[in-house]
Each structure stands twice: as C-alpha cells, then as structure tokens.
C-alpha positions as a Markdown table, in Angstrom:
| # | Residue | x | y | z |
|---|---|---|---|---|
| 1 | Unk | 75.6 | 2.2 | 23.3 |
| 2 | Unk | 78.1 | 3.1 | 20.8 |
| 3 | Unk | 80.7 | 6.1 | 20.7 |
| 4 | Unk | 78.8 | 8.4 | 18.6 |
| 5 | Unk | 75.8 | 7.4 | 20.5 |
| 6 | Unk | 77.5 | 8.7 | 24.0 |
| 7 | Unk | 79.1 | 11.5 | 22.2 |
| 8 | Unk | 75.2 | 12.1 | 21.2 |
| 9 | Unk | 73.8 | 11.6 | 24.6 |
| 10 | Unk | 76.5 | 14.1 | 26.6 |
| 11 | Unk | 75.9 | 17.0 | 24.1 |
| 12 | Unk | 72.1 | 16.8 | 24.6 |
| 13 | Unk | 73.0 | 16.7 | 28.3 |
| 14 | Unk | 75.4 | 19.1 | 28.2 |
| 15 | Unk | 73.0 | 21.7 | 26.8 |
| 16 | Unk | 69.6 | 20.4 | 29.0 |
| 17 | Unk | 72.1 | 20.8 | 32.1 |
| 18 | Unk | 73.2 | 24.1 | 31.2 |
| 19 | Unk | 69.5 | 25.3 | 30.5 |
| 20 | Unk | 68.3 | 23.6 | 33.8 |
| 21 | Unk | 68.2 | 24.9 | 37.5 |
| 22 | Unk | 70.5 | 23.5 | 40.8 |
| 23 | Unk | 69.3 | 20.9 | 42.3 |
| 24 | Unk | 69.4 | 23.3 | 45.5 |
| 25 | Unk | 67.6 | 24.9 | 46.7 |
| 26 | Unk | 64.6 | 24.7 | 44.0 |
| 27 | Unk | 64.3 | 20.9 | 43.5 |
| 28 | Unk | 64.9 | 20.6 | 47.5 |
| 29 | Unk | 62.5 | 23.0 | 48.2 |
| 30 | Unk | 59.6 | 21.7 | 45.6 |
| 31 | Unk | 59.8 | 18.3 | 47.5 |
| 32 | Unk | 59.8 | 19.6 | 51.0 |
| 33 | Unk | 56.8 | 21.6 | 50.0 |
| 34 | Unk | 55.4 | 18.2 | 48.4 |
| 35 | Unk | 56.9 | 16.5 | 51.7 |
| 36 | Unk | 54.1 | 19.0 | 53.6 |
| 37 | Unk | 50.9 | 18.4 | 51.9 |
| 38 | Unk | 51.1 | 15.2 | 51.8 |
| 39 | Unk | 52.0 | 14.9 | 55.4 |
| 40 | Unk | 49.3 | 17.3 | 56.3 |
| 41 | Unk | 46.7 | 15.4 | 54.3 |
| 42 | Unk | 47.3 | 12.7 | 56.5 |
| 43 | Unk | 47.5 | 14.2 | 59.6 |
| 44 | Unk | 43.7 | 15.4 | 58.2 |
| 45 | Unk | 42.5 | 12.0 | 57.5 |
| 46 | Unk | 44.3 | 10.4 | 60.7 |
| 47 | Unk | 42.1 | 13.0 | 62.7 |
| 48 | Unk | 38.4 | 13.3 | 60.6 |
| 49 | Unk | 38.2 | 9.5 | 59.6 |
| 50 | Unk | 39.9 | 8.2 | 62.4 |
| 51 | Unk | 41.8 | 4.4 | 62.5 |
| 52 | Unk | 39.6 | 1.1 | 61.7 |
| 53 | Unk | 39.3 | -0.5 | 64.7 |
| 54 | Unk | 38.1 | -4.6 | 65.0 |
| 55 | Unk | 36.3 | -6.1 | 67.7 |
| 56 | Unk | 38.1 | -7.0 | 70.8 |
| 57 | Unk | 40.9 | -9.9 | 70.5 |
| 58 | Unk | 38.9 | -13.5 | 71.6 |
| 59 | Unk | 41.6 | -16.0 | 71.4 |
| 60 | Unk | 38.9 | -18.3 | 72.0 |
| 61 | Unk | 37.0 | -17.9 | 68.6 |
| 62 | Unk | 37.1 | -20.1 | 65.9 |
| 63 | Unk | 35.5 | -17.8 | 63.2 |
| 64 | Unk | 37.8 | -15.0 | 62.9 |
| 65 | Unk | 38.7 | -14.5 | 59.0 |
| 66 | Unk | 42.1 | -13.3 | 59.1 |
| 67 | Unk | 43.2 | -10.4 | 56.3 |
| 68 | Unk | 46.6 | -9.1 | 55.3 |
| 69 | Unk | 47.1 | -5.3 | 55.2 |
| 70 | Unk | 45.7 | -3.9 | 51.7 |
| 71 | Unk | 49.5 | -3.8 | 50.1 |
| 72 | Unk | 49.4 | -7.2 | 50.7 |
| 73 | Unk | 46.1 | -8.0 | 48.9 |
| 74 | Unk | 47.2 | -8.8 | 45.6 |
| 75 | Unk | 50.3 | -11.6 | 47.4 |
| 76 | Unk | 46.8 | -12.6 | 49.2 |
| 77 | Unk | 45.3 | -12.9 | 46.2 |
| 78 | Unk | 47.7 | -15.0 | 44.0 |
| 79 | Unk | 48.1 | -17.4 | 46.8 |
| 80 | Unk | 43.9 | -17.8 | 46.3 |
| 81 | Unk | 45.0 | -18.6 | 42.3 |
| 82 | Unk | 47.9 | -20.8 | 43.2 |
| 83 | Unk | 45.9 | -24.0 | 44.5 |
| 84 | Unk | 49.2 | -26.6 | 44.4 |
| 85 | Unk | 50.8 | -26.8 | 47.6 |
| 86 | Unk | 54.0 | -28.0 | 46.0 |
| 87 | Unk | 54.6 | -24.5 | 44.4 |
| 88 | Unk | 53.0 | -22.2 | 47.1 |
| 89 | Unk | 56.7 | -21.5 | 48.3 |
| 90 | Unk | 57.2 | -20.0 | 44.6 |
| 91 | Unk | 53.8 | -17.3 | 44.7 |
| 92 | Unk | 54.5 | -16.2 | 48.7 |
| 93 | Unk | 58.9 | -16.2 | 48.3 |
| 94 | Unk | 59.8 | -16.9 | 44.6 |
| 95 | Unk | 58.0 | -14.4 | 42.4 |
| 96 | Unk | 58.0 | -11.1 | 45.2 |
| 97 | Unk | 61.6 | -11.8 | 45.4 |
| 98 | Unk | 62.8 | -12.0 | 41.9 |
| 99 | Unk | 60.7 | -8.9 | 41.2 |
| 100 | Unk | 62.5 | -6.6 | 43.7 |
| 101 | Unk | 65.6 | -8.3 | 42.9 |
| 102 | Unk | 64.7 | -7.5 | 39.4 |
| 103 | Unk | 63.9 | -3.8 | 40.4 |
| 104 | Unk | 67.3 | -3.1 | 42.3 |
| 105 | Unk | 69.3 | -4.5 | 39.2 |
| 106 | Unk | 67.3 | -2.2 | 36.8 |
| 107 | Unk | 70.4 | 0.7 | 36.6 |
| 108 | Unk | 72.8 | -2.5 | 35.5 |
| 109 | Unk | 70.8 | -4.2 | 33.0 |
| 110 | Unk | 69.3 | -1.7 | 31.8 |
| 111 | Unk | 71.8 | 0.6 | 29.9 |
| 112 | Unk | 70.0 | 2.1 | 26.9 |
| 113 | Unk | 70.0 | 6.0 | 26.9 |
| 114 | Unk | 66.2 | 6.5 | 25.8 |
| 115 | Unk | 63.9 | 7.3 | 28.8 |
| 116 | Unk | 60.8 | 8.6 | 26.8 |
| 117 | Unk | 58.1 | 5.5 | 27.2 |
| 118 | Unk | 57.1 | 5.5 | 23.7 |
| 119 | Unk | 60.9 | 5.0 | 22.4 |
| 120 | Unk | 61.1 | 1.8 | 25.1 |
| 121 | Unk | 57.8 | -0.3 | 24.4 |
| 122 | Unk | 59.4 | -3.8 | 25.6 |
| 123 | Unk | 60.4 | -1.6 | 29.0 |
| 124 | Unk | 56.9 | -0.1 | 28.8 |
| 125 | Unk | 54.7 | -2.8 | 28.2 |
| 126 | Unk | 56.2 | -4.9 | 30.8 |
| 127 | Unk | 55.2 | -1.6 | 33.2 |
| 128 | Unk | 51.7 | -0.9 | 32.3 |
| 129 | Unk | 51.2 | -5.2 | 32.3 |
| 130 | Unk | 53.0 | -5.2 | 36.1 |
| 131 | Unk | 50.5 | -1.9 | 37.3 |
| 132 | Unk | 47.7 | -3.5 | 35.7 |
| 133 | Unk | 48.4 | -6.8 | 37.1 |
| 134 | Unk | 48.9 | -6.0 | 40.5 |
| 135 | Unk | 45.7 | -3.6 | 40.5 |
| 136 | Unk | 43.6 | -6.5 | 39.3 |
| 137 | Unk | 44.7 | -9.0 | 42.2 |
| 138 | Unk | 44.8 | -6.0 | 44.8 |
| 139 | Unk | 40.8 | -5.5 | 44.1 |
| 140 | Unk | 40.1 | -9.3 | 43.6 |
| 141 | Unk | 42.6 | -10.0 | 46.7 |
| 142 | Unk | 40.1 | -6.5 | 48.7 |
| 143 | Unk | 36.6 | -8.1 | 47.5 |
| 144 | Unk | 36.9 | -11.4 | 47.8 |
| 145 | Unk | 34.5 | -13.2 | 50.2 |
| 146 | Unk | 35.3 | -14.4 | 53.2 |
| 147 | Unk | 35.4 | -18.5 | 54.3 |
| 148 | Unk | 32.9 | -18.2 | 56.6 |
| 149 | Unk | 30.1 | -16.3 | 55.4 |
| 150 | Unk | 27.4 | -17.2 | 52.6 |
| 151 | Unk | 26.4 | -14.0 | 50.9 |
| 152 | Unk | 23.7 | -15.1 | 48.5 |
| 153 | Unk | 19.9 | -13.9 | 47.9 |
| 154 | Unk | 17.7 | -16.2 | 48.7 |
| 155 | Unk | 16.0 | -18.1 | 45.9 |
| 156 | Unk | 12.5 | -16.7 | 45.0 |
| 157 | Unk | 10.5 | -20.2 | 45.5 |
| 158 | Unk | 12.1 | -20.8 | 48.9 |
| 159 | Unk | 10.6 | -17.4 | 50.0 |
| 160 | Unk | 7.6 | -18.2 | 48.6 |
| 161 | Unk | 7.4 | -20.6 | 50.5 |
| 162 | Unk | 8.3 | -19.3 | 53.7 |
| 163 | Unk | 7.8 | -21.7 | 56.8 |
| 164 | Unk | 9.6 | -24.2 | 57.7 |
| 165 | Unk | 11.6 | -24.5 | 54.1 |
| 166 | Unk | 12.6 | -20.8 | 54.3 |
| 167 | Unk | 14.2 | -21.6 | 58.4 |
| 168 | Unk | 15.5 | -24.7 | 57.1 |
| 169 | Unk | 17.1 | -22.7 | 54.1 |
| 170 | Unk | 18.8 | -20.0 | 56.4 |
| 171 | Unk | 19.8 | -22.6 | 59.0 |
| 172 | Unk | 21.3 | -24.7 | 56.5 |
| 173 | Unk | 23.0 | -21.4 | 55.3 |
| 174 | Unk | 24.6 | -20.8 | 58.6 |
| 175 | Unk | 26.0 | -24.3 | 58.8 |
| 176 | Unk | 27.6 | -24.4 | 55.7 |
| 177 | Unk | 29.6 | -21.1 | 56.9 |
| 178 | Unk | 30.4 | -22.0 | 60.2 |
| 179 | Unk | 31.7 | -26.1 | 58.8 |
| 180 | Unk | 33.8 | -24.9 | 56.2 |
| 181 | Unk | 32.4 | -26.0 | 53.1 |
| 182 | Unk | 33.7 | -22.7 | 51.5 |
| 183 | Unk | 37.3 | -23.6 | 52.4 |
| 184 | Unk | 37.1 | -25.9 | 49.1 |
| 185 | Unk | 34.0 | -24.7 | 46.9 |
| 186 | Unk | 32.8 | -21.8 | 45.7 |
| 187 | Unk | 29.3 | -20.6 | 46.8 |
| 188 | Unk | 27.9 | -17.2 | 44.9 |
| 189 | Unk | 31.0 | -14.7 | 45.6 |
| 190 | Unk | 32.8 | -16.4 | 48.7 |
| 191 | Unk | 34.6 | -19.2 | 48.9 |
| 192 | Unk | 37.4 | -21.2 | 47.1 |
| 193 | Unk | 37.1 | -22.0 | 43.2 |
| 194 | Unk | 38.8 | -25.4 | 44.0 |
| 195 | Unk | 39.6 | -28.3 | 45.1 |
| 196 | Unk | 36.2 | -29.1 | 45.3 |
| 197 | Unk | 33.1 | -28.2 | 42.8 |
| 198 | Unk | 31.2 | -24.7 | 42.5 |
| 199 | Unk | 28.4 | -25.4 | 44.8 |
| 200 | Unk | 26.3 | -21.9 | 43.5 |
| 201 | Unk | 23.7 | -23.8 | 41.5 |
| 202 | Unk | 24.6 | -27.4 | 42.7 |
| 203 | Unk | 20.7 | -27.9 | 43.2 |
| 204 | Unk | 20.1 | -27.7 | 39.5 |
| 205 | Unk | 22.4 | -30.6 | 38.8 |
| 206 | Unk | 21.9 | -32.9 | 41.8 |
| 207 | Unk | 19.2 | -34.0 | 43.6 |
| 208 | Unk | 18.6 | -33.9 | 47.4 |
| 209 | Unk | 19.5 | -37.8 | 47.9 |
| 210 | Unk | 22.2 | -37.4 | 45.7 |
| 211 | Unk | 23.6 | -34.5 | 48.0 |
| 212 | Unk | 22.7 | -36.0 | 51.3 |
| 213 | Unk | 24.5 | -39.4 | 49.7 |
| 214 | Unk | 27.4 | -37.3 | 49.2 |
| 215 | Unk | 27.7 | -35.8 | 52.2 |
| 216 | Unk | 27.7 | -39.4 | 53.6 |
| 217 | Unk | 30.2 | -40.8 | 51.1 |
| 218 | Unk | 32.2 | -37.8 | 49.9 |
| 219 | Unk | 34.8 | -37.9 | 47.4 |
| 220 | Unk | 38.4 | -37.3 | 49.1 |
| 221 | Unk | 39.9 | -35.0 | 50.9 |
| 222 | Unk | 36.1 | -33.8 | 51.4 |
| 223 | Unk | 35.5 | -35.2 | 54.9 |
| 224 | Unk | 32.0 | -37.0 | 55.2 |
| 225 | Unk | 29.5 | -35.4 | 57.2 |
| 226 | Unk | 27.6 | -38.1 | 59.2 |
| 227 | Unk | 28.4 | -37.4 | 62.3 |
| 228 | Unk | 26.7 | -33.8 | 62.3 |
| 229 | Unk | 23.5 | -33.7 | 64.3 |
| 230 | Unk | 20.5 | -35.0 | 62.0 |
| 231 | Unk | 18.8 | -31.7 | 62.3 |
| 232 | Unk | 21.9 | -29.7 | 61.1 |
| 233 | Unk | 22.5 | -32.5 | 58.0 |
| 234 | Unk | 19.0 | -32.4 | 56.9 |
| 235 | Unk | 19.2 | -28.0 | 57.1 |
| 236 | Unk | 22.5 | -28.8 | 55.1 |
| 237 | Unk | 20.8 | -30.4 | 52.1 |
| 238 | Unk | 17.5 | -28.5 | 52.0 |
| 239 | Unk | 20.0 | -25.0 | 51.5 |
| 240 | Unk | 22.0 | -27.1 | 48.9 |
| 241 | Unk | 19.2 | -28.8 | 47.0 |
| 242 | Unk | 17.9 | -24.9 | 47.0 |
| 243 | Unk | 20.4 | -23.8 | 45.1 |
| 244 | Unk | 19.5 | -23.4 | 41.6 |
C-alpha cells in the first residue's frame, strides 16, 4: 500500500467511523441477543431430539467400525484418498497444520486494504475452493460404507433362483464382511478403492475357478484363504462369481 493509498483508506474510514454506531452497547447487545437464540435452539434440540446413543461398550468385539466425530469427516476422509503409508503423516499432521497456521498469519500476510470479495478474486477463490473442498470430503468422509458390511442388492438371477444358490449367496455375503475383504477392495458403496481390485462386478470378468484359484494363491499383501472352512470358501466364491 502506498501513501496516497493510506491517506485514501483513512479518509473513507474516517467518514464510515463517524457515520457508524459504538461498538457498545449496540454491537454488544446484537451478539448477546445472537449469543441467546442460538443457545436456546440448542438447549431445544438437546431436549426434543435427545443425544445419539451406541450400543453398550463390548471390548470383546471384533466388528465395531470406529467413526470420528462429523468435524472430523472430511480428515477421515482424505486419509481414505491418501493410500501411501509413507505420506499419511502429511494428510493426518502436515496439511491441518499448515492450514491453521496459514489462518492465524492471515492479518500479517495479508495487508491489502480491499475487503469486498469481488475486488480480491485470488483471496476469494482460494475460499469458495477451501468451503467447497471440505464440504465434499465431509459428505464423502459421513456416507461412506463401512468395512464390515456388504450393502448391495442382490442380483436378479440369484433370486431367481432362490435355494440353495440364493443361501449360499447371502452366506458368502456375510463372510466377506466379517474377513475383511473390504479393508482392500471396493464392493458396491463400502469398502476401500485400493490396494486391491473393485470386486463390484468381479463375476463378469472372472470365472469361479479363477476366483477360488485366487483365493488359494492370492497376489501380495492379499493373504490366501485356504485355511477357511470349505463350506465358508465355497459360499465365498458363489457370492463373488455372482457378481456381475
């Protein structure tokens, strides 16, 4: 800023200070009032919704799918789009930190006297892209599908069907939740988009032996399946091979 742009600047102060009100008591008392209604819509909410509250604490269970508090959904969520290991210290300390570090140091840095958005489109775009960004991972970090559940219709020719394909299919279902075959593919909505392969339509592309071979004699780090009892492997591959 220059000196006739300061000289500028305090004049149009000057005058808008002069035409303004005291801080107190009117902008003290428009926040207090604020301060109340939003305090009393909570209080309202607190006692007609009532708090969520989960099933009892079992320290013994294996299946529990813990989530962060929703203003932590869209950290959550980036840590679901960062798959590296070596940079996961960079999404969960790196990038939070330099933003509020960023954020304090806005007064210093930024020193330009023009507040209207329009007049500051580097300033605003990088606002409206931080909003938007955040809002996107917050809903994708809120929807997203948990490891250990299979949320998908099931295919019209397996209920057709019916019988023993249909129980194989939803018994197959229920061990692919509860092994952790979501913790590196994707199946429907749930699951991870990586390491490993989507798994939605997997029966379209390979066979049954082919699956059962690879559940055998899996790629690495997938661990091989062999061991599982033969009537838990074979309900694995008919839900697999139904996948199309």
């Amino acid at each position: 800023m220059n000196l006739r742009q300061k000289e500028q600047y305090l004049r149009e102060y000057s005058i808008l200070k002069s035409q303004g009100k005291p801080f107190y008591p009117y902008a003290v008392a428009k926040d207090s009032l604020m301060a109340c209604v939003v305090m009393a819509v909570i209080i309202t909410m607190s006692l007609v919704l009532g708090a969520e509250v989960g099933p009892k604490v079992n320290p013994a269970t294996t299946t529990y799918v813990p989530r962060p508090d929703w203003y932590f959904f869209f950290l959550f969520e980036l840590l679901r789009v960062i798959k590296p290991p070596s940079i996961v210290p960079l999404a969960t300390i790196g990038i939070p930190t330099v933003c509020m570090i960023l954020l304090f140091l806005l007064p210093f840095y930024d020193r330009g006297p023009e507040r209207r958005p329009e007049r500051r489109p580097i300033a605003t775009t990088a606002g409206i892209f931080t909003i938007c960004a955040m809002a996107i991972l917050t809903y994708e970090g809120g929807t997203a599908g948990a490891p250990t559940e299979v949320n998908l219709p099931t295919p019209a020719s397996v209920q057709q069907t019916g019988g023993t394909l249909l129980a194989q299919f939803k018994a197959g279902e229920a061990v692919v939740a509860q092994v952790g075959c979501e913790g590196c593919h994707k199946i429907g909505d749930n699951g991870n988009a990586g390491p490993g392969p989507n798994l939605t339509h997997i029966g379209a592309r390979i066979p049954a032996q082919g699956i059962a071979r690879t559940l055998v004699n899996p790629t690495a780090p997938m661990p091989s399946f062999k061991n599982l009892p033969p009537n838990k492997f074979d309900d694995i591959v008919v839900f697999l091979s139904s996948l199309r």
